[in-house]
C-alpha positions in Angstrom: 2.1 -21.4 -18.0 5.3 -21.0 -16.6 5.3 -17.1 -16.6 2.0 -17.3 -14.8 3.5 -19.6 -12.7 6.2 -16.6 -12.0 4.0 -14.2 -11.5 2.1 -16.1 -8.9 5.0 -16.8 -6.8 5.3 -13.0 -5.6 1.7 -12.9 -5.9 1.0 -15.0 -2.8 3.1 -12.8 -0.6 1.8 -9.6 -2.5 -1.8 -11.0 -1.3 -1.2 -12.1 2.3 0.5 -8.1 2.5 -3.1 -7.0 1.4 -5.3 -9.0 3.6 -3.9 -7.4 6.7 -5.2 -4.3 4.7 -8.4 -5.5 4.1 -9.1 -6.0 7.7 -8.4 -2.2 8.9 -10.6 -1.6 5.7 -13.8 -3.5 7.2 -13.0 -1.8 10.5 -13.0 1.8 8.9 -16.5 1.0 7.0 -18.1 0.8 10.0 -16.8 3.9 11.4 -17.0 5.8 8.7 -20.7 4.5 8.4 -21.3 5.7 11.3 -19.9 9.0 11.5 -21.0 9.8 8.0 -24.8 9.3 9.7 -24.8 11.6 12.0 -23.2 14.1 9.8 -19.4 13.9 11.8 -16.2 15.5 10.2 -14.2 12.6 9.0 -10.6 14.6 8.2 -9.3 13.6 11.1 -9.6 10.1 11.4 -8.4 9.7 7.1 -5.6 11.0 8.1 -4.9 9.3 10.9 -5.9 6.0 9.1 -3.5 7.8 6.0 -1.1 7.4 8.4 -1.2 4.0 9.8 -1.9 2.0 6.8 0.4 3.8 4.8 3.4 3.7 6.9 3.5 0.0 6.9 2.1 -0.2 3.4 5.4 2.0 2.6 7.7 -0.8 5.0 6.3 -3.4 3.6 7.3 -1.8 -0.3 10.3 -1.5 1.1 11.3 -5.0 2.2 10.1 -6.4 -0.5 12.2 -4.1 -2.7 15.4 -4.7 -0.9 14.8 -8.8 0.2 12.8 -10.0 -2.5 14.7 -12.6 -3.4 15.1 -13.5 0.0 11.7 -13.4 0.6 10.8 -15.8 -2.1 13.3 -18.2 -1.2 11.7 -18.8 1.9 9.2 -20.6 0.0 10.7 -21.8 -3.6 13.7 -23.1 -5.1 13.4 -22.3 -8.8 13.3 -19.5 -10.8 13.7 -16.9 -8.4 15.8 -14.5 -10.3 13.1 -14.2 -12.5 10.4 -13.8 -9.3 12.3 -11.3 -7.7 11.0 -8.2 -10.4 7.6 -8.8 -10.6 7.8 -9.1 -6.9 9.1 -6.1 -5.9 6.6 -4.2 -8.9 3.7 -5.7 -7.1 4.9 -5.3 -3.2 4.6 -1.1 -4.4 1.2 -1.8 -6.0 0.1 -2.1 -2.4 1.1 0.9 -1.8 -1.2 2.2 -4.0 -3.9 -0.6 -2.8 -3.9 0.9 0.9 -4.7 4.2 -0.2 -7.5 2.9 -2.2 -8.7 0.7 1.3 -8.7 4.6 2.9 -10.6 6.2 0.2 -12.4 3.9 -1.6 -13.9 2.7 1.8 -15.1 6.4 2.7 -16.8 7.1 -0.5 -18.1 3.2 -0.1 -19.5 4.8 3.2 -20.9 7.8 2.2 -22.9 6.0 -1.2 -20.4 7.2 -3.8 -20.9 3.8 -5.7 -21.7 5.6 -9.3 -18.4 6.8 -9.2 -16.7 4.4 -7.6 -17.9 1.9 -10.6 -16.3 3.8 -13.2 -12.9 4.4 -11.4 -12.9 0.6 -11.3 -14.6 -0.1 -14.8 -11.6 2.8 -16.1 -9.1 0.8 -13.8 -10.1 -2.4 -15.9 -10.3 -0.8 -19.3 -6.2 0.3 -18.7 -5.0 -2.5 -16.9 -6.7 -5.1 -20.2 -4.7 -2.5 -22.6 -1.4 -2.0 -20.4 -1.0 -6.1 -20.7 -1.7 -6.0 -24.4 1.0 -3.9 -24.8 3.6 -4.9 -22.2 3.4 -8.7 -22.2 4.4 -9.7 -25.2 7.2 -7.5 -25.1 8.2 -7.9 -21.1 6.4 -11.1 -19.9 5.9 -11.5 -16.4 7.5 -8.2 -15.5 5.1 -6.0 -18.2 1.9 -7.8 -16.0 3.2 -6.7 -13.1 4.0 -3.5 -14.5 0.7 -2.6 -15.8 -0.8 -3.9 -12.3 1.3 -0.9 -10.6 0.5 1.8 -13.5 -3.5 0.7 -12.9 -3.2 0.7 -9.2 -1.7 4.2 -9.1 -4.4 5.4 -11.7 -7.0 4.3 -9.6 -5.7 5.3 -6.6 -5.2 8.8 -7.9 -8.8 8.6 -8.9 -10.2 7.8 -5.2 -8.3 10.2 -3.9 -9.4 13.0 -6.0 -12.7 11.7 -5.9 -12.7 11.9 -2.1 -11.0 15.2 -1.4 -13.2 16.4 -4.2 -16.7 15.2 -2.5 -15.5 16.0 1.3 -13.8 19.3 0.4 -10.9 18.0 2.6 -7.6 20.3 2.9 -4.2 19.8 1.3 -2.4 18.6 5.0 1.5 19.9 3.7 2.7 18.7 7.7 1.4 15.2 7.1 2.6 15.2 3.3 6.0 17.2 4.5 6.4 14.1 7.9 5.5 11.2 5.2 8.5 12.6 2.5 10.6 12.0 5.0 9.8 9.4 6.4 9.9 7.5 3.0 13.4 8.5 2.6 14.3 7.7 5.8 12.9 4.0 5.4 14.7 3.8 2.4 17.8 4.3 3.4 17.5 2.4 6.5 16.7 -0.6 4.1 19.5 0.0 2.3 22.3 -0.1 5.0 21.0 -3.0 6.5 21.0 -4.9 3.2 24.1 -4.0 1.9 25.6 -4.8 5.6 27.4 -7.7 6.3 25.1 -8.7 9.9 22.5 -11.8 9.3 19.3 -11.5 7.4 17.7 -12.8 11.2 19.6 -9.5 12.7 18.7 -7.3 9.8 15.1 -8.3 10.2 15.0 -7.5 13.9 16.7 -4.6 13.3 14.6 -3.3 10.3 11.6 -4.1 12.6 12.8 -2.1 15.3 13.4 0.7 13.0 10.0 1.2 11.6 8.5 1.1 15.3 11.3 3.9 16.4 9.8 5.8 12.7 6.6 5.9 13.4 6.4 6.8 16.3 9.3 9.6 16.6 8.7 10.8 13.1 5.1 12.4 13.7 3.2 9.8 11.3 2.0 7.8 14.1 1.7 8.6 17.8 0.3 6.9 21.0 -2.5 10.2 21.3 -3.4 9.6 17.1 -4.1 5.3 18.3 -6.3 6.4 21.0 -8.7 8.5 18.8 -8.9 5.1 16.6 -9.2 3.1 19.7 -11.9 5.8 20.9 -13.8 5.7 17.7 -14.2 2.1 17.2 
């Protein structure tokens, strides 16, 4: 009970991180309904959804990587040294979430369901056998450690799946601008936690940041928003 009750204090802020996530989702199924029936190219607007979920997907990893603990004491008093791990494991499993929202939502569109079953019934199968194995040795942190190895499988899965069935091309600009932008985030995290200004200021300032990354970077820009905003 009280390594479930662990687990479930990261898990909260882990799940109100992934219903922002599930919102864009609902709003891509109908596009991607729609387009898929009248027979539309869909490349275009999966990457440009790649790229606006995923960028904040990545932020979000991010601060809850460097100011989990912070984070978590926003809400709790107790055992938040051992919170902070299992936290920051789960804040990268949505990571791998969003990109499921992206493709799992297209092949959702297009009827894939078959397939998208067994990705998920695979995804179940692991995740059962990963906790069998790394519980009873690790505890909280082995749950949340086979929650991220699962998440990545089946994210991996969607994505093949996806490029597979659409025949979609390898886009090295957009995997060349999202490298670096990764790094870039990550060091920016790390300066501003390791600095001696306010968390308040570091939050403003880390907020600031991603907007300046996005949109200077080439993984977002005001012309990629308006084909979204034209779309919907």
């Amino acid at each position: 009970n009280e390594q479930t009750g662990i687990y479930s204090m990261g898990y909260r802020f882990f799940e109100d991180s992934n219903n922002i996530a599930y919102l864009f989702a609902v709003l891509l199924l109908t596009i991607f309904s729609r387009m898929l029936s009248k027979h539309e190219k869909t490349e275009q607007l999966v990457a440009l959804s790649y790229r606006i979920l995923m960028s904040g997907a990545v932020f979000l990893a991010f601060v809850g990587w460097f100011y989990a603990a912070d984070i978590l004491k926003l809400r709790y008093s107790v055992f938040i040294e051992e919170a902070t791990v299992p936290f920051q494991l789960l804040m990268f499993c949505f990571v791998a979430i969003a990109s499921n929202y992206i493709f799992g939502t297209l092949l959702t569109a297009n009827g894939n369901l078959k397939a998208l079953n067994i990705i998920a019934f695979s995804g179940m199968i692991l995740n059962i056998v990963l906790n069998f194995i790394l519980i009873p040795e690790y505890f909280v942190v082995g749950c949340a450690l086979a929650s991220l190895i699962t998440q990545i499988f089946t994210s991996l899965a969607q994505f093949t799946l996806a490029v597979k069935t659409f025949s979609f091309r390898f886009n090295f600009k957009l995997l060349f601008q999202f490298i670096i932008y990764v790094f870039i985030v990550f060091g920016i995290m790390y300066l501003l936690k390791t600095s001696d200004l306010s968390l308040i200021v570091q939050g403003i300032l880390g907020l600031l940041t991603y907007v300046v990354l996005v949109m200077f970077s080439g993984v977002l820009s005001p012309s990629s928003i308006k084909i979204l905003l034209n779309e919907r």
